[in-house]
C-alpha positions as CSV (number, residue, x, y, z in Angstrom):
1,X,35.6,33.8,-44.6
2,X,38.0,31.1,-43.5
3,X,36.8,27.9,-41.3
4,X,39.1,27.2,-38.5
5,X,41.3,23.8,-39.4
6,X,39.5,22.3,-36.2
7,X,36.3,23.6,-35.9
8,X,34.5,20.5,-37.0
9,X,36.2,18.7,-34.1
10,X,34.4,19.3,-30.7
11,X,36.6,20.2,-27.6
12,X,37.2,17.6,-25.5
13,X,37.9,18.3,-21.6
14,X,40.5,16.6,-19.2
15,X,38.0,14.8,-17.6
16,X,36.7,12.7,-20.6
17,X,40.4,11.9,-21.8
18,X,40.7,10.4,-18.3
19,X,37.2,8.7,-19.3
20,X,38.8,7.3,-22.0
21,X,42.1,6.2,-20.8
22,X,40.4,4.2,-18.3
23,X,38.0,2.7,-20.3
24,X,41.2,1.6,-21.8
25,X,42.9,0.1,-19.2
26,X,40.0,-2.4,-18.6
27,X,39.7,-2.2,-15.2
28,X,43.5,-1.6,-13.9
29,X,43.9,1.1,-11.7
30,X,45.2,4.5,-13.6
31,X,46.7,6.0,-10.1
32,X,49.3,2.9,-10.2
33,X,49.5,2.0,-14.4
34,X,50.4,6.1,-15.2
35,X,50.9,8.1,-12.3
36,X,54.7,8.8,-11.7
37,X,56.0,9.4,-8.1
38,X,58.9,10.6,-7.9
39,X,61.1,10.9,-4.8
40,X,60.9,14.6,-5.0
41,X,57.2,13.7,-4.3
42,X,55.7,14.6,-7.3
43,X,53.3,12.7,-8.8
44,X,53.7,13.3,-12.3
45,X,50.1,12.5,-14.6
46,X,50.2,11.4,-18.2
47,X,48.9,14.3,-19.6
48,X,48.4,18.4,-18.7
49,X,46.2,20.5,-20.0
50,X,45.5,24.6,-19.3
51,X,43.5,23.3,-16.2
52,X,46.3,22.6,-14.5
53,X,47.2,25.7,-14.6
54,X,45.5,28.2,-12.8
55,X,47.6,31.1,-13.3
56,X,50.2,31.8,-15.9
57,X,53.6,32.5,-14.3
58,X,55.2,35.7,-15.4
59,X,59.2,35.1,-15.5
60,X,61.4,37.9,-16.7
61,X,62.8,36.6,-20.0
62,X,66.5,36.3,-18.7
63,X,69.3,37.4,-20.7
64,X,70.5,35.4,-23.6
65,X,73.0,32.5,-21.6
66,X,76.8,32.5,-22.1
67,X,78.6,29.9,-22.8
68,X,80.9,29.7,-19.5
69,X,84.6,27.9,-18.7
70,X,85.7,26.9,-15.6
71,X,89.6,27.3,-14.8
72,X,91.1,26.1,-11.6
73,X,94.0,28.7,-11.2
74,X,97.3,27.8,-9.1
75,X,99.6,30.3,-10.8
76,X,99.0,33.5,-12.6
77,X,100.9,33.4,-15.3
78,X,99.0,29.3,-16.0
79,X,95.9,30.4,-15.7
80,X,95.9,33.5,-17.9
81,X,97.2,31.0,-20.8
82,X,94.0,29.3,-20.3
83,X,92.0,31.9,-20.4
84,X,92.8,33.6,-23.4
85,X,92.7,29.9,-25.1
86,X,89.2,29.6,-23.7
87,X,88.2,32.9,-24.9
88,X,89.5,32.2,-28.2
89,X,88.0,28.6,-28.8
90,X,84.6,29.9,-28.0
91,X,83.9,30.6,-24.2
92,X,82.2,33.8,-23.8
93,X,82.5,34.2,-19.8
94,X,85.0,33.2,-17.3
95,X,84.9,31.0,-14.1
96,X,88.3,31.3,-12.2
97,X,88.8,29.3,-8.9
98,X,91.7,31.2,-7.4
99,X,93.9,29.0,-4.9
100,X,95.9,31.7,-3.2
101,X,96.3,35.2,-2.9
102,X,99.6,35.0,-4.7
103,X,97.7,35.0,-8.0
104,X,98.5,38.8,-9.1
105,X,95.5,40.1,-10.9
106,X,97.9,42.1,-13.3
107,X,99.1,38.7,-14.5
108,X,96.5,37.0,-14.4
109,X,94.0,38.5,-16.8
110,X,97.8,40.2,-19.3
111,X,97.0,40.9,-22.9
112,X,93.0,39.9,-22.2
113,X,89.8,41.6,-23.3
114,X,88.0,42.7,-20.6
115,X,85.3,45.2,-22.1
116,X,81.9,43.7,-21.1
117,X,84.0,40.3,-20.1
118,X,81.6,38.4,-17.6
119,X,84.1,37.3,-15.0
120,X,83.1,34.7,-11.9
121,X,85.9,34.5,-9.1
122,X,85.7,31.8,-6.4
123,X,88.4,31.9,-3.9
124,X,89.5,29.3,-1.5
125,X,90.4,31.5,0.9
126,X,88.5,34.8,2.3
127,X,90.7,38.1,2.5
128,X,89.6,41.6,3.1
129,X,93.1,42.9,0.7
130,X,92.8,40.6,-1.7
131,X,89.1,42.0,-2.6
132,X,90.3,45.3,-2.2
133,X,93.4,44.7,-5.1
134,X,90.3,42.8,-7.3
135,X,88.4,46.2,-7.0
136,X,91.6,48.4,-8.0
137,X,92.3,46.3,-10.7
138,X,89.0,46.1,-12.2
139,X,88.3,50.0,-11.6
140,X,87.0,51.3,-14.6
141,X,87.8,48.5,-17.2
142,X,84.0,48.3,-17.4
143,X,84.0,44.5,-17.0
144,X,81.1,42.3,-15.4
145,X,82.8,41.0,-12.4
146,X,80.9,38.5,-9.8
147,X,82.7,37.5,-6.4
148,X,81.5,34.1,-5.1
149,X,82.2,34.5,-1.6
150,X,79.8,32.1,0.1
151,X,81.2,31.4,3.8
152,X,78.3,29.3,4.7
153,X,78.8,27.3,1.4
154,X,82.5,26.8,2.6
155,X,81.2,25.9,6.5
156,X,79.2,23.0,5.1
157,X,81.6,21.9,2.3
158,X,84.9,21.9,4.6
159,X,82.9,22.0,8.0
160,X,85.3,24.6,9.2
161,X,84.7,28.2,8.9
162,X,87.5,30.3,7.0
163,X,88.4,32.1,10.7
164,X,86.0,31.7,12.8
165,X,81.9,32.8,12.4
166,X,82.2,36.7,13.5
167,X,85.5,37.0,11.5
168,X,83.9,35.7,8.7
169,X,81.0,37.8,8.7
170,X,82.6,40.9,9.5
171,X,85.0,40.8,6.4
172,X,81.7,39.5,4.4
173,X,80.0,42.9,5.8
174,X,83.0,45.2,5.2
175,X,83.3,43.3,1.7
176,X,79.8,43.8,0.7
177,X,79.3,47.6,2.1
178,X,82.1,48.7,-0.6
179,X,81.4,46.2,-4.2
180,X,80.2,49.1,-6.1
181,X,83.1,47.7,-8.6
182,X,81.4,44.1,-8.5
183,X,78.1,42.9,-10.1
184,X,77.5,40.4,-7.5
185,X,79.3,39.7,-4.2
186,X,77.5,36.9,-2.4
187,X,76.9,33.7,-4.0
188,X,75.1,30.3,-3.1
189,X,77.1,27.1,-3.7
190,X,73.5,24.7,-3.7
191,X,75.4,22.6,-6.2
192,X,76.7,21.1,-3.1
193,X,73.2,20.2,-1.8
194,X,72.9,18.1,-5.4
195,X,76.2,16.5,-5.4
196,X,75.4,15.4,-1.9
197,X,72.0,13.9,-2.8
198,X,69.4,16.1,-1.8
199,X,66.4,16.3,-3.4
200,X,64.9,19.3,-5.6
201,X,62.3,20.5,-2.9
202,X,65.8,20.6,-0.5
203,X,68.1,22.2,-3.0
204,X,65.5,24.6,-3.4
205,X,65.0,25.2,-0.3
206,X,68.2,25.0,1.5
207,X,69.3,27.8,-1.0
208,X,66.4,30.3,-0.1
209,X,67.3,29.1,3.5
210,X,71.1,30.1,2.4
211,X,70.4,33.4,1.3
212,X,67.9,34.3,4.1
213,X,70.7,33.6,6.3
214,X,72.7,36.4,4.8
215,X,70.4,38.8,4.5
216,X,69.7,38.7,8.1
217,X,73.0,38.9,8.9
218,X,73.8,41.8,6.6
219,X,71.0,43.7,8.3
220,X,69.8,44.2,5.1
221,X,65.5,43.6,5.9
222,X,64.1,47.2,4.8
223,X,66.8,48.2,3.6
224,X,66.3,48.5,-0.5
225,X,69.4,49.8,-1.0
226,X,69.4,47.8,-4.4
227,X,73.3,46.4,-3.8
228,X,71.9,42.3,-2.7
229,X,72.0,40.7,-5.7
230,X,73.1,36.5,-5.2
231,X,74.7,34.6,-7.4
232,X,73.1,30.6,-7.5
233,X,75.1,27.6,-8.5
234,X,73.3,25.0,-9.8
235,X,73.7,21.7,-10.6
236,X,71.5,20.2,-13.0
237,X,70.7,16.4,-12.7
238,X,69.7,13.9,-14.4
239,X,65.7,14.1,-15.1
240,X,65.4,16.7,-17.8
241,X,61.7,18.2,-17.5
242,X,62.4,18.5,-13.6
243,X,65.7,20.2,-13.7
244,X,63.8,22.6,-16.1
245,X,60.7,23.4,-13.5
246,X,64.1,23.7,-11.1
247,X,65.7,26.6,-11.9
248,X,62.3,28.3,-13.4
249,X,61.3,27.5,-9.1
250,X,64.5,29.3,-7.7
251,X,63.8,32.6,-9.7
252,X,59.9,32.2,-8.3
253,X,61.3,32.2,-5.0
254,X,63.9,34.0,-5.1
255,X,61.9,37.1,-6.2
256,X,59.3,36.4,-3.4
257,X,62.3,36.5,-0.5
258,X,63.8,39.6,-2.2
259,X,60.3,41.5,-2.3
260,X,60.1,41.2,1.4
261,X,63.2,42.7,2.0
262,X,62.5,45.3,-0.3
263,X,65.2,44.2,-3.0
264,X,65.2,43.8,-6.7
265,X,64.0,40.3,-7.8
266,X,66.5,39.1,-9.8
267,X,69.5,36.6,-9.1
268,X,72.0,35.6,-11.4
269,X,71.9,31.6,-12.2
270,X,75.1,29.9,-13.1
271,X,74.5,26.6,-13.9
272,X,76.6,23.2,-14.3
273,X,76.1,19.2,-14.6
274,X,75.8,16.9,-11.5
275,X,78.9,14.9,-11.0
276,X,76.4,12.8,-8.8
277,X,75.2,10.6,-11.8
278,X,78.9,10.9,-13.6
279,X,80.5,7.4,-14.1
280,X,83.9,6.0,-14.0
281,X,82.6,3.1,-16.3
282,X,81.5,4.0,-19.8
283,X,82.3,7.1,-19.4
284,X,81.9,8.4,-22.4
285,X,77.9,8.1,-21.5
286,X,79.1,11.0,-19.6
287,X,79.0,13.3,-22.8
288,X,75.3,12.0,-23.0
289,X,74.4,12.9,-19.8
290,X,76.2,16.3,-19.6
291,X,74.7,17.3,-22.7
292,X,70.7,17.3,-21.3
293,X,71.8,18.5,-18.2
294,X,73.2,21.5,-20.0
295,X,70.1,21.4,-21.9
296,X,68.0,21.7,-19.0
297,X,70.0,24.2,-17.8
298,X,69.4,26.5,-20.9
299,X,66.1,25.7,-20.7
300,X,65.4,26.5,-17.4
301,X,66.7,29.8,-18.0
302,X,70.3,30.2,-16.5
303,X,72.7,33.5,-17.0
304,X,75.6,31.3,-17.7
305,X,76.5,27.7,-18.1
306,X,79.5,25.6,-17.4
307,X,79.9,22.1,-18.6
308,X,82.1,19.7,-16.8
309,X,84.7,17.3,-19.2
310,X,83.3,13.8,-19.5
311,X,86.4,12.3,-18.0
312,X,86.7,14.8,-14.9
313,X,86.4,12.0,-12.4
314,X,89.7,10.3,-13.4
315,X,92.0,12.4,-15.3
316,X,93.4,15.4,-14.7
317,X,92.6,18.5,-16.5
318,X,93.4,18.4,-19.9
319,X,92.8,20.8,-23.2
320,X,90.9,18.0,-24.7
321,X,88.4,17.5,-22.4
322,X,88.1,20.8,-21.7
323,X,87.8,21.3,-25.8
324,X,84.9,18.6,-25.9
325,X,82.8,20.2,-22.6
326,X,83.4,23.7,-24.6
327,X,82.0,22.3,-27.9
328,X,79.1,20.5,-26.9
329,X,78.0,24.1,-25.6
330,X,79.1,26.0,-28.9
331,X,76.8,23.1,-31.0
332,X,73.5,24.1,-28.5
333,X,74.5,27.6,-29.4
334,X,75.5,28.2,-32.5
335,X,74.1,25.0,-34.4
336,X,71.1,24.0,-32.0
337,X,70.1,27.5,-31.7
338,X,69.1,27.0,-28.2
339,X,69.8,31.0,-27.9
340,X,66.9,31.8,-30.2
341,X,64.0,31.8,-28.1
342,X,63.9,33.7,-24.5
343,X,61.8,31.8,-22.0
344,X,61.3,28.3,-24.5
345,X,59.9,26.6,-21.4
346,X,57.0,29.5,-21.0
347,X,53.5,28.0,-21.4
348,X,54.0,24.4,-21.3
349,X,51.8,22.7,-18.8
350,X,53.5,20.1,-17.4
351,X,56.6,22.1,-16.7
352,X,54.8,25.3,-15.0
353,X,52.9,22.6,-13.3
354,X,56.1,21.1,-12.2
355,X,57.5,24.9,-11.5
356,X,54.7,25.3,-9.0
357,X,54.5,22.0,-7.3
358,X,58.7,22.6,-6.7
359,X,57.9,25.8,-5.5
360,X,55.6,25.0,-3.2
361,X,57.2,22.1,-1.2
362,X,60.5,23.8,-1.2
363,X,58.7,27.0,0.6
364,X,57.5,24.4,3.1
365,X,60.4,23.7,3.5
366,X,62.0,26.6,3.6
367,X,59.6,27.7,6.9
368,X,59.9,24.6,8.5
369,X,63.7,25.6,9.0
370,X,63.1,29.0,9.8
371,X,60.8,27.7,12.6
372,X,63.7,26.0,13.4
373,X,66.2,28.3,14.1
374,X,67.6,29.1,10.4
375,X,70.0,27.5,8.1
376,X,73.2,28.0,10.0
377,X,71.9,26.6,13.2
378,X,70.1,23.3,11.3
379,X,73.6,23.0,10.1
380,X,75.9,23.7,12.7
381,X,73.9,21.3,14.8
382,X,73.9,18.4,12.1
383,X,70.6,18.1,11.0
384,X,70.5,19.5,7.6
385,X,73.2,17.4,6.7
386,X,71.0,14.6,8.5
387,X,68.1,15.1,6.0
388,X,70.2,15.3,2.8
389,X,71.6,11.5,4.0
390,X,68.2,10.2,4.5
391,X,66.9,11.7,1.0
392,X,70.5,10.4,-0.7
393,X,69.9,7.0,0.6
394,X,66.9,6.4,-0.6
395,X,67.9,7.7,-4.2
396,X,70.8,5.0,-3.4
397,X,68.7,2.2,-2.9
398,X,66.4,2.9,-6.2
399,X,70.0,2.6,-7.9
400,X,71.1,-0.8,-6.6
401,X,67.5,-1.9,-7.2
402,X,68.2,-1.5,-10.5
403,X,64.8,1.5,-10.5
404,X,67.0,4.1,-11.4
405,X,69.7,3.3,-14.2
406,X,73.3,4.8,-15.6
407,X,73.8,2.3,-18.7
408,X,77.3,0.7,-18.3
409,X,77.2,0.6,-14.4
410,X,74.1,-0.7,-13.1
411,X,72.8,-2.2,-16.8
412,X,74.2,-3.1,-19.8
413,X,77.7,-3.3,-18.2
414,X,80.7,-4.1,-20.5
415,X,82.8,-6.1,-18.9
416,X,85.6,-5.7,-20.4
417,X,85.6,-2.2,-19.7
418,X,88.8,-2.0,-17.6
419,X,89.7,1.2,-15.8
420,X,92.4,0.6,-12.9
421,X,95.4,1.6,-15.3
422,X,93.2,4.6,-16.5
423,X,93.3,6.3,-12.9
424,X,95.3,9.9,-12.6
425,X,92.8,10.8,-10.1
426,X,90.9,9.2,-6.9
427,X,87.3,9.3,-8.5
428,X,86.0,8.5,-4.8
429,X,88.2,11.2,-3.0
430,X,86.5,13.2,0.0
431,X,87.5,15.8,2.0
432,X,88.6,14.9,5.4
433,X,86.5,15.8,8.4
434,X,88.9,14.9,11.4
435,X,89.6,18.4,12.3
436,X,86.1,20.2,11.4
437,X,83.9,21.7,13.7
438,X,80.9,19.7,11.8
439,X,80.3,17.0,9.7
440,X,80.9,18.6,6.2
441,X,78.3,17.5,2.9
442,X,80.1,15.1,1.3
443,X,79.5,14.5,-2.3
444,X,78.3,11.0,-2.8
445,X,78.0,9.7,-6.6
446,X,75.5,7.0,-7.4
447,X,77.6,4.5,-8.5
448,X,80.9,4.6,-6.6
449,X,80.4,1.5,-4.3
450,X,79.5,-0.5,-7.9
451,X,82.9,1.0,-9.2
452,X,85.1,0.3,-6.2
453,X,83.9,-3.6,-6.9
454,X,84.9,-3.7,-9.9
455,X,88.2,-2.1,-9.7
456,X,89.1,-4.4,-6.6
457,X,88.2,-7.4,-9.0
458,X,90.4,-5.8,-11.7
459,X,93.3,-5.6,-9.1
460,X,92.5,-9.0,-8.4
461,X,93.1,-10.7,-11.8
462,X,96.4,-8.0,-12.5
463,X,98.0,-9.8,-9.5
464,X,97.1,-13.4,-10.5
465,X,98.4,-12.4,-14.0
């Protein structure tokens, strides 16, 4: 008969390691010495066990991710060349943002693969016809086609509406009554919630908020006619084990709105880096920081993932960054193996800890602005975008205290890191809010104040030269 490895050693419970440890810290208090706070308000212990875990949380193991590329489409005949070079270097799903509706379908997706193609098409505009030639062209090619039409995404991005708010709806309606052709119609932008600065808890919940907001409108409550399935986009920041327990929340609560109305569970998860922690200085600590955060992304379990070029702030769009974003996913893939296990993050303490304690304050959350009138009318009257300012801020001033660090901006700057001459693009561009009906959610990165300084000194000494 064989002896277990351990069976000499006696079990030892969570309270006597905390015994121990403070036994340890002679006298110093272990709430302040190891307890983490974050501004999330988590407070993160030094260790987890099976206690803290009351009851194990049964995620469906999602589908094995896909690498994703994202191509910003001004002409047809541009954008299918890219395409089919993404397709062939390695992309296994497609992300096309479609400027206008003069992009011809026909041309766009020539001499391409389709069969079991996933497809993603965001649109900067919202037309009734344009869907309906998308649905004739994709009529029995037996592709996996999702829409992204989020008008309330658009409202708080542009703070104009596409027409006006019953327009928008009603095409959104007539859209989604008729998208037998589509996987997915509706989708929720809360990578805009990120980019802005809100914390987890908010992204969380201003997404379930989001969706709720649709699903009232569509008249959908009792209703399980099986066709609302979302799309989320995420963005994944910059603190790895929480960006995990992020997306792992979403799916928790997503599949707790949906059962109420009577609809299947799932969502579809398409996930991306912040640009929030992105830097124009070293920015080649940009690969660094794009690579957890698709890591975390993976993790966490999304459908799809999309990984922005390390020098997106600055250059324009160029084969070889989108070559390096590309590779750093085929390496997870195909070299990492990060598509080997399904659900890699199931059973580890601290993360479903993390999972539930996300969950949790997000639903608060979440019924705190039902109570309040609903997403559209915290936003319409300002105060949503209120709330993501106040929790921004304060992630603003933990940066210029030097608490929360990008090395090469706010430590261990070079300075002879010059950048000025390096600019193709305004890295602190914003969308103009002069003509909006609201104050739009304006993506604020970390360290552009820090940059602007420097550049301004750079300008300095080029005119003295």
């Amino acid at each position: 008969m064989k002896e277990s490895l351990f069976q000499e050693f006696p079990q030892v419970s969570a309270e006597q390691w905390k015994d121990q440890i403070e036994q340890d810290l002679k006298g110093a208090s272990y709430d302040e010495k190891l307890v983490f706070r974050s501004q999330d308000g988590i407070a993160v212990q030094p260790f987890y066990t099976s206690a803290d875990v009351k009851d194990h949380m049964q995620l469906p193991p999602p589908l094995p991710w896909r690498i994703c590329e994202k191509i910003s489409v001004t002409t047809a005949g541009e954008g299918n060349v890219q395409a089919a070079k993404a397709l062939q270097k390695g992309a296994e799903s497609l992300w096309l943002h479609i400027s206008s509706e003069s992009v011809t379908p026909n041309v766009l997706f020539e001499g391409i693969n389709l069969e079991n193609l996933q497809i993603y098409l965001s649109l900067s505009f919202l037309s009734r016809e344009y869907v309906e030639r998308l649905k004739s062209y994709f009529k029995d090619r037996n592709s996996e086609v999702y829409l992204q039409i989020d008008i309330l995404g658009n409202l708080a991005a542009t703070g104009n509406w596409f027409f006006d708010q019953k327009r928008d709806f009603n095409i959104l309606k007539s859209v989604t009554e008729t998208a037998s052709e589509f996987a997915s119609v509706i989708s929720v932008n809360g990578d805009l919630y990120q980019n802005a600065g809100a914390s987890i808890p908010q992204q969380l919940a201003f997404s379930l908020a989001q969706v709720n907001e649709y699903l009232n409108l569509e008249g959908q409550k009792g209703e399980n006619t099986g066709k609302f399935r979302p799309q989320f986009i995420l963005a994944a920041g910059s603190n790895y084990f929480f960006e995990i327990a992020k997306i792992r929340a979403l799916r928790l609560l997503y599949a707790s709105l949906a059962k109420e109305y009577g609809l299947p569970q799932t969502c579809f998860i398409l996930a991306q880096p912040s640009r929030r922690d992105k830097t124009l200085y070293d920015y080649n600590v940009n690969l660094l920081r794009s690579t957890t955060q698709c890591m975390s992304a993976v993790l966490g379990g999304a459908d799809a993932v999309n990984n922005l070029p390390y020098d997106t702030l600055f250059h324009k769009d160029s084969a070889f960054g989108r070559r390096i974003a590309r590779n750093q996913l085929l390496v997870m893939k195909h070299e990492a193996y990060f598509d080997k296990v399904s659900n890699p993050a199931d059973g580890a303490y601290y993360i479903e800890h993390l999972t539930r304690q996300f969950a949790n304050k997000a639903l608060d959350i979440f019924k705190q602005i039902e109570e309040e009138g609903g997403f559209l009318e915290l936003l319409l009257k300002g105060e949503l975008q209120k709330r993501i300012k106040e929790s921004a801020q304060k992630e603003q001033e933990l940066f210029h205290q030097g608490k929360l660090i990008l090395i090469g901006t706010n430590k261990y700057e070079n300075s002879q890191d010059l950048m000025s001459q390096e600019l193709e693009l305004d890295p602190f561009a914003k969308t103009s809010s002069e003509n909006s009906i609201l104050e739009p959610l304006f993506p604020v990165r970390l360290s552009e104040k820090l940059e602007q300084e420097r550049l301004e000194k750079e300008q300095g000494v080029l005119t003295e030269s």
